[in-house]
N, C-alpha and C positions, 0 to 999 in steps of 0.2 A: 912778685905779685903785688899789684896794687892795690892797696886797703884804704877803704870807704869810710868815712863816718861820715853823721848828720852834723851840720854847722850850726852854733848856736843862731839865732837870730841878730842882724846888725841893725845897729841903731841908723837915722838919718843921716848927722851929721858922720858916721861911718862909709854909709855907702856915700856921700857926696865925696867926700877925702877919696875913697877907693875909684869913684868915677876919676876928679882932678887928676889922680894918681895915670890913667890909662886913657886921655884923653878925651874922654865925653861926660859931659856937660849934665848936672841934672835939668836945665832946661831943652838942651836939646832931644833928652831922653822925654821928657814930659810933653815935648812938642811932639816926636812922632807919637807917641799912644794918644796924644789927640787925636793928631791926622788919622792916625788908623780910625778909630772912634767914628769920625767923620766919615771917612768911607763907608764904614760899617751900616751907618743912617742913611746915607746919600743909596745905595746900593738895597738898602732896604723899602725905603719909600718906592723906589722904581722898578721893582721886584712884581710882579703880575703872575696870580693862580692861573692858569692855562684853565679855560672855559669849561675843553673836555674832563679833564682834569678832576676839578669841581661838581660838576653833575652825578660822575661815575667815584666820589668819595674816595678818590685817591689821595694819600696823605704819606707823608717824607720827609726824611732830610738827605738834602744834596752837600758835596763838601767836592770843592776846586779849590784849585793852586791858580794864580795869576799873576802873572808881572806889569808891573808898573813904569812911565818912565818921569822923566823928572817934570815933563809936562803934563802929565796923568794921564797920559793912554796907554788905556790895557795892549800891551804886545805880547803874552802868550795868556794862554788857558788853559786847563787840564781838568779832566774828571776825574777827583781823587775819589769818592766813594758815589755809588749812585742812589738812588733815593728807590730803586727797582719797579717807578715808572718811566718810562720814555717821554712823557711831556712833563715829566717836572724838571727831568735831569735838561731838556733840551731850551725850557725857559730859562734857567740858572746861564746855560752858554750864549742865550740870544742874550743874557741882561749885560752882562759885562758886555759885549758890544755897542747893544743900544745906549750904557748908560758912559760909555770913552764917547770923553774925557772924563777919567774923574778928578775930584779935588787933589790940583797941585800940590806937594809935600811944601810947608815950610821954608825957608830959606835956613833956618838952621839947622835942618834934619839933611845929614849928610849922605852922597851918594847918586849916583845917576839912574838903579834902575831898582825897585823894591819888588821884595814876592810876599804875597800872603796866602794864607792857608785859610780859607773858612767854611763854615757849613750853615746852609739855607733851610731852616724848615717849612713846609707846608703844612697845615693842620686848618682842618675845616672850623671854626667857630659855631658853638650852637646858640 
């Protein structure tokens, strides 16, 4: 049986040696959590409350999976949890369409196709 403990905390100069150690880079590390970052914003700004949506005080969060390819267009989509309206969940799938291409990954962010995992809320402002 395999036994668990907690690791203590590594120091910087630690994890860069154990990156060096397996290949990747702390800037290439540091570039993709930009890039995601970037999507994150870019995806956000062009994110639209559905009208009905809004009126009738319907409020959510939605959470999809999406892949990416090395030119930024979304090629798949999934509804991982729904937000339990139908037009918030169905704005969240029209947005990754309308909003491919999204920002290109890096050149030093490795790989041809990425997936992310994220969740959309909606909440009415007073």
């Amino acid at each position: 049986k395999e036994r668990r403990t907690a690791a203590a905390p590594v120091k910087a100069p630690e994890v860069e040696s154990a990156a060096k150690q397996i290949g990747v880079s702390t800037e290439a590390r540091e570039a993709k959590a930009s890039w995601q970052g970037l999507i994150r914003g870019y995806l956000e700004r062009k994110k639209r409350y559905p009208r009905n949506s809004h009126r009738r005080h319907q409020e959510g969060i939605v959470s999809v999976s999406f892949s990416v390819d090395r030119q930024g267009n979304v090629t798949q989509v999934n509804l991982k949890k729904s937000s339990n309206h139908k037009s918030l969940d169905k704005e969240i799938l029209a947005l990754l369409k309308r909003a491919s291409p999204l920002p290109a990954p890096p050149a030093d962010v490795e790989g041809t196709t990425f997936r992310f995992e994220l969740p959309f809320a909606f909440y009415i402002k007073n």
